[in-house]
N, C-alpha and C positions, 0 to 999 in steps of 0.2 A: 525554508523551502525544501519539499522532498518532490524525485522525478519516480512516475511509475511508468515503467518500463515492464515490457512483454505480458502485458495484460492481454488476461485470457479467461475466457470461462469453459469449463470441461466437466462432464459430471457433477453438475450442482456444486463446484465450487469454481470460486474467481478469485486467481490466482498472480502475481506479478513479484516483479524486482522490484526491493526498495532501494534508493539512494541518496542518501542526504544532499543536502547542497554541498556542492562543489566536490564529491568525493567519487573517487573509483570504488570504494568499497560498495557492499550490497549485500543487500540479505534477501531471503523468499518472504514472501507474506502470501496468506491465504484466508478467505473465505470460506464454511460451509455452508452453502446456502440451503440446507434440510434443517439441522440445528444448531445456526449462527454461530460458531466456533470460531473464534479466528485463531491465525496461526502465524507469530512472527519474533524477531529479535532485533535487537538492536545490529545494525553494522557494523557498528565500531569505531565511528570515523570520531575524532578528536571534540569536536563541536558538538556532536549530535546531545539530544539529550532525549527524555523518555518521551515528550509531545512529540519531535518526529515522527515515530512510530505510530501516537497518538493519530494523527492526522491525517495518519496510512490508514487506520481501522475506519477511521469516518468516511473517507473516498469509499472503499470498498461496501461498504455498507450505503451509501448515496449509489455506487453503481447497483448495489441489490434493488435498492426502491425504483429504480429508472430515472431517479434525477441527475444521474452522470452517466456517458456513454460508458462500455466499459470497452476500453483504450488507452494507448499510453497518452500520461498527462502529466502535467506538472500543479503542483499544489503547493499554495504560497497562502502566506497570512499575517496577521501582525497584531 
């Protein structure tokens, strides 16, 4: 499970805090939405592994199509 936090969109990109489960840590992640760039890193939190992230890029990309609001959420899977 990752939270996104301070989602925002601003000049054709959408933008927020990533946060794994349970962790204080966080990275920026970003959106281009001119030519689909994304832009992100790992947190660093103990647990995380590289589909955290993964799962960041598909919200963000669900917020581009209109099938996610773009607001903070939480994003769970299994």
């Amino acid at each position: 499970m990752i939270h996104l936090r301070n989602v925002k969109k601003e000049n054709n990109i959408i933008s927020a805090d990533y946060y794994p489960e349970g962790s204080n840590k966080y990275s920026k992640i970003s959106l281009n939405l001119l030519d689909n760039e994304f832009k992100g890193e790992l947190a660093g939190d103990e647990l995380e592994t590289k589909s955290h992230l993964a799962h960041a890029k598909f919200a963000l990309w669900d917020m581009r199509d209109g099938k996610r609001d773009i607001k903070d959420c939480k994003i769970m899977w299994y």
